[in-house]
TITORZA-665373 format. One record per atom (N, C-alpha, C): x, y, z. Coordinates in pm, whole numbers, plus 50000, padded with zeros to 5 digits. Each point is the difference from the previous one (the first is absolute). Last residue first. Layout:
N
XYZ/...
END
This chain:
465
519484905052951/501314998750095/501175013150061/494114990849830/501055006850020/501594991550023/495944976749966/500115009149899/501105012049979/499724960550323/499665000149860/500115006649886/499415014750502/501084991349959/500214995749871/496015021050130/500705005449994/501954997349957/495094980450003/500865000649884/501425005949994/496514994350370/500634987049941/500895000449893/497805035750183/501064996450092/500384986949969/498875045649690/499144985850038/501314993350167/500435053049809/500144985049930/498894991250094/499945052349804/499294993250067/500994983950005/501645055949894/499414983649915/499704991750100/500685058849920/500124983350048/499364992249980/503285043449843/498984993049969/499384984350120/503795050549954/499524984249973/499045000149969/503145046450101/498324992749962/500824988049923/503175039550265/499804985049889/498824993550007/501965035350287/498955006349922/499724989049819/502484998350464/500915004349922/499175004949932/498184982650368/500385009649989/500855006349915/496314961649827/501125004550059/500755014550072/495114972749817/500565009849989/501185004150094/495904965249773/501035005150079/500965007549991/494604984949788/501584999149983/500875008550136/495204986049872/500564992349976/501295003450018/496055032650163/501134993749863/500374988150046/497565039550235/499164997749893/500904987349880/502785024850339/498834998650010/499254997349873/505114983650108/499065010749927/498735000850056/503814969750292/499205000449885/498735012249974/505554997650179/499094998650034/498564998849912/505684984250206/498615002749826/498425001850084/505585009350181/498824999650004/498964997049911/505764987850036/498935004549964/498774999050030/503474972050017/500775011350060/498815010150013/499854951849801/500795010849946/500385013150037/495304981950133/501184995049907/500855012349967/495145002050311/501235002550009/501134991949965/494955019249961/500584989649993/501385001249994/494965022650306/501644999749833/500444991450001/495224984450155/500975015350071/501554997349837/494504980249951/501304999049997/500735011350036/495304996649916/500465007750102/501724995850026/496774982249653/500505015049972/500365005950069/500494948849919/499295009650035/500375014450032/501294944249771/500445019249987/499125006850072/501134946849938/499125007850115/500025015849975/504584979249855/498944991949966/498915005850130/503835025849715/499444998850149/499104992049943/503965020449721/498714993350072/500034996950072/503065037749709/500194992350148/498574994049986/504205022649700/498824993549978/499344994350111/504645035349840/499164987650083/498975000749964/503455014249642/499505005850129/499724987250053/502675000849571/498765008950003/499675006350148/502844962749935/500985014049939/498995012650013/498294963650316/500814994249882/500665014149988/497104973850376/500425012749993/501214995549850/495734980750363/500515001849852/500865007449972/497384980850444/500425009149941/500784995249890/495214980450274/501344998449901/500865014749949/496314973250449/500725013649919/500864993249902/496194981950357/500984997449932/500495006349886/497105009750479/500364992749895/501015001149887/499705018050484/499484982850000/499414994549848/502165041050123/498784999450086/499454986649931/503595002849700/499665013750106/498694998750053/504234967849762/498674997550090/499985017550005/503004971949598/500095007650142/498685000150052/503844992349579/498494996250013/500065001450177/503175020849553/499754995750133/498454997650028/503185004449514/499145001750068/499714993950172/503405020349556/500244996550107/498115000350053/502485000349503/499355001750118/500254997450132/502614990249524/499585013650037/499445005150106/499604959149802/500904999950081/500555012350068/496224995449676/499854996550110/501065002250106/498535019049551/501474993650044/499574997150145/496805024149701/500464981549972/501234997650056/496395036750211/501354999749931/500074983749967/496265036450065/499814988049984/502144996749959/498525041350003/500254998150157/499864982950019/500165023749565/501305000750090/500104996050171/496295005749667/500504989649986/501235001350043/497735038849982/499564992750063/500634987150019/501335033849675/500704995650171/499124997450071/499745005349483/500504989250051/500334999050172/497585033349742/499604985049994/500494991650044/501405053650115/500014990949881/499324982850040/498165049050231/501244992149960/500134989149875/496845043650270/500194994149893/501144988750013/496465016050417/501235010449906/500164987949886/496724990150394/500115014049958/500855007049901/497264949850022/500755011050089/500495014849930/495544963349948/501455007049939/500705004050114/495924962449945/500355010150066/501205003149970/496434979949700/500984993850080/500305014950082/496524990349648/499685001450154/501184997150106/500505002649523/499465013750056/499734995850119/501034971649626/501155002650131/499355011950083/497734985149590/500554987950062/500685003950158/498485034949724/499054993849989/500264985850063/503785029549924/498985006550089/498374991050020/503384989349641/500374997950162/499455005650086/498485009349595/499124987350042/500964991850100/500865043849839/498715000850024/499534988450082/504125007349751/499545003050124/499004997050092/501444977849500/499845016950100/499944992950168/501654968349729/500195010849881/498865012550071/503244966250273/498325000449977/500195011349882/504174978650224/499544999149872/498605002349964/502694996850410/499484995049962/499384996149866/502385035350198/501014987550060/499104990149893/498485042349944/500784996549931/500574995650035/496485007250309/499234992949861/501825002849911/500465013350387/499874982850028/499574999649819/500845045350088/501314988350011/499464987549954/496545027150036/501015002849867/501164990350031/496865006450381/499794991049916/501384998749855/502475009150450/498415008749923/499684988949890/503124985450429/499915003549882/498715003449965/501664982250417/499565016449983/500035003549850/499614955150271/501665010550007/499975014849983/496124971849932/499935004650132/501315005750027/499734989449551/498885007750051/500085003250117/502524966549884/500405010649958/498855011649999/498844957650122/501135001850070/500855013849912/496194985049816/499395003750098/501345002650095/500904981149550/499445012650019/499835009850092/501694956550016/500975010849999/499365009749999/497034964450029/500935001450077/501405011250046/497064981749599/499305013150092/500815003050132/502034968049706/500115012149949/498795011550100/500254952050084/501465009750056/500005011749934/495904972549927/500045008650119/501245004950035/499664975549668/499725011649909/499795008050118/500484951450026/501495008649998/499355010849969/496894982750330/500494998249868/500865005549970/497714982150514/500845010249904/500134994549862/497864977050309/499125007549935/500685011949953/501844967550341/499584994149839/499005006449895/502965001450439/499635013949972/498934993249853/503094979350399/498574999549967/499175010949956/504184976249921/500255008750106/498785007050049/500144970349634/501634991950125/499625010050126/497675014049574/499584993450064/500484993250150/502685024649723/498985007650045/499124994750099/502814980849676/500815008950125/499115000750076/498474988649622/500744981250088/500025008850133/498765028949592/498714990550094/500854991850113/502945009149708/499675018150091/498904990850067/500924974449647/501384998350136/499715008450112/497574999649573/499534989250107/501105000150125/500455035049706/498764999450069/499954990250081/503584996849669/500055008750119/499195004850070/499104968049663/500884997950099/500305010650113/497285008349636/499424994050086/500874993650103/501915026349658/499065008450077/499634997150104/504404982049838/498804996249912/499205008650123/505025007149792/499274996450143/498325003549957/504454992049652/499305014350112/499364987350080/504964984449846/498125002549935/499415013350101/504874979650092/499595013449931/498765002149937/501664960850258/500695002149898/499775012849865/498084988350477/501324999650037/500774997549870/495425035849994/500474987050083/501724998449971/498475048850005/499704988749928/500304992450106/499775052450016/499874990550036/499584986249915/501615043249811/500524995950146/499754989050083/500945000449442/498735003450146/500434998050149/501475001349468/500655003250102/499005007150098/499194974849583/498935012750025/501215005450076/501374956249907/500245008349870/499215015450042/501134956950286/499635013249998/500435008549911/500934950050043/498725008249944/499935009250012/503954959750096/499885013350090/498865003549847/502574961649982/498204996249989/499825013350025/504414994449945/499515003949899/498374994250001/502345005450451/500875003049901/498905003249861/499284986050520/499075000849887/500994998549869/501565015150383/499884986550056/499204993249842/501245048250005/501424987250008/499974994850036/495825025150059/500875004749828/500944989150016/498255001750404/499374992249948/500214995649848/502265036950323/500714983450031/498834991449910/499455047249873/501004995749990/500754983150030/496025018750195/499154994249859/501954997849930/499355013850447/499374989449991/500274993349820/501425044150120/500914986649994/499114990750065/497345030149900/501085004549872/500774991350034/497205003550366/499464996449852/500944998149875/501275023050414/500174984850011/499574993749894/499615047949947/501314992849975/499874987750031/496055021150119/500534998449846/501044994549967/498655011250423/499894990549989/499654994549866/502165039750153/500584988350059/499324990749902/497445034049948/501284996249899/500944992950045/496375013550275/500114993649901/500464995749872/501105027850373/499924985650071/499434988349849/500525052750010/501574993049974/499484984349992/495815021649851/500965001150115/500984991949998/496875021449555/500374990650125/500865001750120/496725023149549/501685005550141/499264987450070/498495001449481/499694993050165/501015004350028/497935014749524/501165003850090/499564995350102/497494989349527/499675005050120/501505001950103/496734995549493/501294991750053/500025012150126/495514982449690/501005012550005/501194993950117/495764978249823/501125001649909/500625014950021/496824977350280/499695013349916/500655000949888/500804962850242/499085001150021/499225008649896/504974982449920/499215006050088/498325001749952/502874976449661/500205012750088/499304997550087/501994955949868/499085008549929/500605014150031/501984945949940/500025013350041/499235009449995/498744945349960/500455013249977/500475013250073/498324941949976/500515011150044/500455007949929/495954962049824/501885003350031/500215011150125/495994960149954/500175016449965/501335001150031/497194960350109/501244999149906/500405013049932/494964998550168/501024992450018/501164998149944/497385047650029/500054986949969/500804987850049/500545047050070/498834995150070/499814987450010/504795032049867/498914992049990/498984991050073/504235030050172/499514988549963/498244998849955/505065034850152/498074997049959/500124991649934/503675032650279/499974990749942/498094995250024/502015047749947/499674995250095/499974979949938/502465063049981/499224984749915/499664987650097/501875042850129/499615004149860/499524990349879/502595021850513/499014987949947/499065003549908/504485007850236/499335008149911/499084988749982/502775015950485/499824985049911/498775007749859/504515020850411/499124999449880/499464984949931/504115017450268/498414997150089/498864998449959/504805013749815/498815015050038/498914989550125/503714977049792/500455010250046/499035010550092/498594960449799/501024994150095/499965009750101/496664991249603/500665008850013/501065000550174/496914969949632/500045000050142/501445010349969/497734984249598/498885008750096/500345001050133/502234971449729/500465012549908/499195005250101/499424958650092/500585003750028/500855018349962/495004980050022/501254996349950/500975009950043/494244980950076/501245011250067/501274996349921/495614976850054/500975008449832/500615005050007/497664981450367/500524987549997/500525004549816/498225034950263/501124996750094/500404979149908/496195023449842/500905014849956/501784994350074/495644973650005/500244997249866/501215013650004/497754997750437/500784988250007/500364996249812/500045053550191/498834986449999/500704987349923/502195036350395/499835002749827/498804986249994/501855026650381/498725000649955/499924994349840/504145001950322/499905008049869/498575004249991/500974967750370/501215013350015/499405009649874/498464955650020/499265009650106/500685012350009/501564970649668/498815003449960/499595007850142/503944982550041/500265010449910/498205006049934/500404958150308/500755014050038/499935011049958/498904959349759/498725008650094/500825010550062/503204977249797/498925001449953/498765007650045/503764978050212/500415015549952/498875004949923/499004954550112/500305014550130/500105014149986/499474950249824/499445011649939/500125015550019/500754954050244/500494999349840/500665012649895/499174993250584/499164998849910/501205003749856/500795002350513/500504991149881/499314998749901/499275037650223/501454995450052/500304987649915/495465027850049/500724991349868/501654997349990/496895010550421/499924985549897/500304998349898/500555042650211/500424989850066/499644987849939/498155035349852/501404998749918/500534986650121/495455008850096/500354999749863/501454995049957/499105015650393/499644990150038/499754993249859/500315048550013/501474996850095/499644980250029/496175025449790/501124998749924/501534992250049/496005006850239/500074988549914/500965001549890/499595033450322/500514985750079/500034991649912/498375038449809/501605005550071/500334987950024/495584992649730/500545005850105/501505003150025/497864987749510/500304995650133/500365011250092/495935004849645/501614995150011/500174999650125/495504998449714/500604991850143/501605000449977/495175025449710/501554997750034/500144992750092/495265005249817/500895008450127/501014988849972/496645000249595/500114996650126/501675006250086/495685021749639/502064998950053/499504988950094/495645006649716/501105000550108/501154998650036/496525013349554/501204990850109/499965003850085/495265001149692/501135008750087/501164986250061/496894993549557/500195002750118/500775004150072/498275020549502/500864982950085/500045004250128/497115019949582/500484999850098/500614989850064/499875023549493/499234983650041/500725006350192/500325024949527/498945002950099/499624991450102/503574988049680/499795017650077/499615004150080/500054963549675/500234996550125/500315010650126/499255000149485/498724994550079/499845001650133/502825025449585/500174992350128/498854997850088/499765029149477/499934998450183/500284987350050/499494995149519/500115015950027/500615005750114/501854957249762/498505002650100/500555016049982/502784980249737/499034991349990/498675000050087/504155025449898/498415005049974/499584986349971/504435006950184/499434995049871/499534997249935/500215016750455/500595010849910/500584994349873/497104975150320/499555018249985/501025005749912/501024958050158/499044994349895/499135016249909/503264998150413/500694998349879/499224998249829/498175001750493/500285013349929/501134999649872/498044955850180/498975012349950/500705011049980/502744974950199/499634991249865/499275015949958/500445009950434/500964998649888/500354996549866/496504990550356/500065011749947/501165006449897/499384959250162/499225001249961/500125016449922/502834980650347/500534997849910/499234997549848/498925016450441/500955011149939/500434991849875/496264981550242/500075013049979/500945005049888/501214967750221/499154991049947/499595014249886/501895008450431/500794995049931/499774993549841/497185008150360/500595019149947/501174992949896/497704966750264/499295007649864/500435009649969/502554976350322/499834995249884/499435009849915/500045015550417/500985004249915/500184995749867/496174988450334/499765015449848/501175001649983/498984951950114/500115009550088/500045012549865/497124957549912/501575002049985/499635013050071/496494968449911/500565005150130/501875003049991/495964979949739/501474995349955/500635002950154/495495018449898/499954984950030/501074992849943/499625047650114/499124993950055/499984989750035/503585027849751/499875000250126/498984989650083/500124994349532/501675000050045/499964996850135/496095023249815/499884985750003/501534992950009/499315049349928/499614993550109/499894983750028/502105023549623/500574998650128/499354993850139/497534996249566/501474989750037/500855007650131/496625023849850/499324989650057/500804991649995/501555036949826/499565005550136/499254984750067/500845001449533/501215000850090/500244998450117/496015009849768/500924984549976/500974999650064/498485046049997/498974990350041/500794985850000/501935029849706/500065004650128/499534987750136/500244978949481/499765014950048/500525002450189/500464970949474/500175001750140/500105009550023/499944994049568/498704997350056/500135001550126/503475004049689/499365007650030/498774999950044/502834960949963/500935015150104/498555013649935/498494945450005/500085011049926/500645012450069/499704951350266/499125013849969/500925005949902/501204961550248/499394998249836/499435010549959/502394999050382/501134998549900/498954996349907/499525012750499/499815008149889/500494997349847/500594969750387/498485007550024/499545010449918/504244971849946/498774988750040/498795006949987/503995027649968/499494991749874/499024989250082/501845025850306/499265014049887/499684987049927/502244978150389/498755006349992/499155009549862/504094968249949/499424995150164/498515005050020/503155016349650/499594988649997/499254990150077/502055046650054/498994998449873/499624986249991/502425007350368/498815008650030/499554999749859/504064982349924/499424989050112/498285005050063/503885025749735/498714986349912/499194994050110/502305039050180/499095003549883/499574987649978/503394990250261/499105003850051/498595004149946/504374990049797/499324989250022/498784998550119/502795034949866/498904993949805/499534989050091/502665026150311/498105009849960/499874987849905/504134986250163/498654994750062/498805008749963/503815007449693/499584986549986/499034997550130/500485049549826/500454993350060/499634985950022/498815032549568/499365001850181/501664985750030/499285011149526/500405013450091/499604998250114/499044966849656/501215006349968/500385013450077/496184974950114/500774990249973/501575006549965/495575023349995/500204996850128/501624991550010/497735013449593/500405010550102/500194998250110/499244967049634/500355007249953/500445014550071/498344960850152/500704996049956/500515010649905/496515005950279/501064997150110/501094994649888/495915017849754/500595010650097/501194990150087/497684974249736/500595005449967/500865010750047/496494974150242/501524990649937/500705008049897/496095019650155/501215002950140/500784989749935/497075000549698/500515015650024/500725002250097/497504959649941/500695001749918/500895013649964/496754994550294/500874987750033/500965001649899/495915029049971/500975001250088/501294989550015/497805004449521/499674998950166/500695004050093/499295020849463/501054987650089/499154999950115/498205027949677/499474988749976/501184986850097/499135060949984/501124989550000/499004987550053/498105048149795/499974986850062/500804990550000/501175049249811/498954991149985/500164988350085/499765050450063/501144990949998/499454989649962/499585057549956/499454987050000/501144987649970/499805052250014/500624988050079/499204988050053/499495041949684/501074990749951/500694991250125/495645025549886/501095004550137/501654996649897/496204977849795/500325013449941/500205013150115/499234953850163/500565002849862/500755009649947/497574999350358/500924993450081/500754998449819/495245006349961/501205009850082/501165001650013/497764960049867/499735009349886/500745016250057/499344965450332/500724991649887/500305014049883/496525006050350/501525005950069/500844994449855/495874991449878/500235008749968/500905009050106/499094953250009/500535002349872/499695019849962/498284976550440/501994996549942/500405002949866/495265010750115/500985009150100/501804996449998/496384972349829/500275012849869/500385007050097/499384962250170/500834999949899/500285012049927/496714999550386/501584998250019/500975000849909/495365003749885/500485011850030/501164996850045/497954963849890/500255003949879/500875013350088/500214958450305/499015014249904/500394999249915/503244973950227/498004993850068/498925012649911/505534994649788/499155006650135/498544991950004/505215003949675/498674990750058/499405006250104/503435010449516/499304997650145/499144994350001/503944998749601/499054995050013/499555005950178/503095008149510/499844994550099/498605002550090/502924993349457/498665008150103/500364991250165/502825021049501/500314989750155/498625005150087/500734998349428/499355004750112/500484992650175/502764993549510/499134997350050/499745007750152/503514989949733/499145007349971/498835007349992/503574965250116/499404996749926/498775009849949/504235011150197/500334987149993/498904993949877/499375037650316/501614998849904/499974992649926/495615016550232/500964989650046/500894998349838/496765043450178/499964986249942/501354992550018/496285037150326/501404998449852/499884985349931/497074999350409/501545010750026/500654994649944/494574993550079/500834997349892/501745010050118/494884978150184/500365010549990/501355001349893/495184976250294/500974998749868/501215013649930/496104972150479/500755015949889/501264993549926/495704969550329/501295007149923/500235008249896/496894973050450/499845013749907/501485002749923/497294951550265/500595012850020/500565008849877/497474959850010/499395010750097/500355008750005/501014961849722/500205000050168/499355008950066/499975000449557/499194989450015/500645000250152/501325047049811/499964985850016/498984990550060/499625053149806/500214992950097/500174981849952/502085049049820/498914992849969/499974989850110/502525048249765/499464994550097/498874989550006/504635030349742/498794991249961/499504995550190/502985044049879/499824990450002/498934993949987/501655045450101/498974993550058/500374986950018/502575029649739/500514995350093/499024991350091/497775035249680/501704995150000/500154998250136/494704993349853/501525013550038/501164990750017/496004980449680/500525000050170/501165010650039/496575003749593/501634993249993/499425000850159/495925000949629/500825005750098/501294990650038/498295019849513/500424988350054/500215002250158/496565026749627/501415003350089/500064991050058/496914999949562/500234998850150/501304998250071/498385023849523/500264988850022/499995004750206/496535019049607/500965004250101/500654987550058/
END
């Protein structure tokens, strides 16, 4: 009677332990094209029972038909491909140069010799923490770090090179919003006053008036300013590379979606001066004139206007006047919150602004106080008037301190230095004002609501004329 050969069950594989100690499986998938040959590959586990628990999911996972085989690249080498092959030809020149800089800085130093399918959940999870612990980067970095991890990886998922995204399951620390700081009513009116002679003027102007962001107002062109209607389309933003010696570009928008600004008459005044600013510079310039983009705002031979310049200049203002903890990005919360308290609904503000929902003007702006009815974006900024000459202001005593009345095309404006809440009416202009309960604001017998503004008694002269 011959003897029945025993076989190892299909798919089992070979199992034998190493002179190290530890336990490996042997397992075949097909043969190789080329030379015909058997493609064996190879586990590892501290057991025998571990190994033979990977080689018989292996053997499953087979004859499922979704089995993937072991990608032998590293991490490091997989995010240098991924950013040069998907990141590079479709993201925006500061995301590529943001992406390399978080792959190169942090993922490849700490994850870049590991095997992409060896890294696990866990690993991951112990680089974020150690970022936080003993690098001490704040949790926006790491969400940032995060996202540009996870991405690679899910790109790496749907060219089956990993089954599952590692980074999935990984927890990151909580943000905190930090709290907005736009300007007050007063600090605004003490704002534009110093940019009387400033460089830049119309500049920021048009950024506190619109809400637009400082890469959307320095791409602004001229095709996008609508004279007739009041209209500004903003639909691309000027961007500069991370790197040193990085070019400028036109891009899209944020979201890459294009957006309708209702401006006020006042700021299209101060468009046109722009337009023959840049006309008397066109025929001082002649054939050096650059503005090939046709940008509203350029320097004095038509270049654009460099990011950091117009920051460092905004810092100059600001500071001069002792606000130095404003940022230009605070003129855009600025409108927000000033159109909010005008009475615009979120929906408005979030499509002045360009937030691609709602949701997250409500999440930023929600604690502002609304008023009651709808209007357009732009008539808050109508009471800020740039035509000074336009005004008439009187400076005056009531009960022994020192009053400013204001009175332009809009209405009056009245401070009181010392404000206390028992102040009797105030009597400009022919008229009783008396102040709201529970308010800040005054109230004419004609039924015209102001606003009041606090001045200083040193500044008052100064700041006002």
């Amino acid at each position: 009677m011959s003897k029945e050969t025993k076989r190892s069950p299909k798919g089992s594989g070979l199992i034998r332990k190493r002179p190290d100690g530890r336990w490996e499986g042997r397992y075949t998938l097909g043969f190789d094209p080329k030379t015909g040959k058997q493609k064996q590959k190879y586990v590892y586990g501290k057991t025998q029972k571990e190994v033979r628990q990977k080689l018989t999911q292996i053997a499953s996972a087979v004859d499922e038909g979704s089995f993937l085989e072991p990608s032998s690249m590293k991490v490091g080498a997989w995010l240098e491909l991924w950013l040069e092959t998907y990141v590079v030809p479709s993201k925006k020149p500061y995301t590529v140069s943001s992406y390399t800089n978080i792959c190169r800085r942090y993922l490849i130093p700490h994850l870049g010799r590991l095997p992409i399918s060896q890294l696990n959940s866990l690993q991951i999870q112990q680089f974020y923490n150690a970022l936080r612990s003993d690098y001490k980067l704040n949790p926006k970095t790491i969400k940032n770090i995060h996202g540009v991890l996870h991405n690679a990886f899910r790109q790496a998922v749907k060219l089956q090179m990993l089954r599952s995204n590692p980074s999935e399951m990984c927890d990151l620390p909580r943000v905190i919003r930090k709290e907005i700081q736009p300007m007050e009513e007063g600090d605004i009116a003490v704002f534009l006053k110093a940019l009387q002679e400033e460089k830049y003027a119309r500049l920021y102007k048009v950024t506190l008036f619109t809400g637009m962001r400082q890469g959307e107002v320095l791409g602004l062109t001229w095709d996008c300013v609508d004279f007739e209607h009041c209209t500004l389309y903003v639909n691309k933003q000027l961007q500069k590379s991370q790197k040193v010696g990085g070019t400028y570009v036109l891009v899209p928008t944020k979201n890459s979606r294009g957006r309708i600004v209702t401006v006020a008459e006042s700021v299209m005044d101060m468009l046109r001066e722009e337009k023959a600013w840049q006309e008397h510079n066109r025929e001082l310039a002649g054939s050096a004139w650059q503005n090939d983009w046709g940008l509203v705002f350029t320097n004095e031979i038509g270049g654009h206007l460099c990011h950091f310049t117009v920051y460092k200049r905004f810092k100059a203002v600001v500071k001069e006047i002792g606000m130095a903890k404003e940022r230009f990005h605070d003129l855009r919360h600025s409108f927000a919150v000033a159109s909010i308290e005008n009475g615009d609904d979120m929906k408005t503000v979030q499509t002045s602004l360009g937030h691609a929902t709602a949701s997250f003007t409500l999440d930023v702006y929600g604690h502002c106080p609304s008023g009651c009815t709808s209007s357009p974006p732009s008539e808050w900024s109508a009471s800020f008037s740039p035509t000074p000459d336009n005004s008439i202001s009187t400076i005056s005593t009531f009960e022994g301190r020192l009053c400013l009345f204001r009175q332009n095309a809009i209405g009056v404006s009245v401070g009181v230095k010392g404000y206390r809440k028992t102040l009797k009416p105030l009597q400009f202009q022919g008229f009783s004002w008396r102040r709201r309960r529970d308010s800040n604001r005054y109230r004419s017998k004609t039924g015209k609501t102001i606003m009041y503004q606090e001045v200083p008694v040193l500044n008052a002269f100064t700041v006002f004329r």
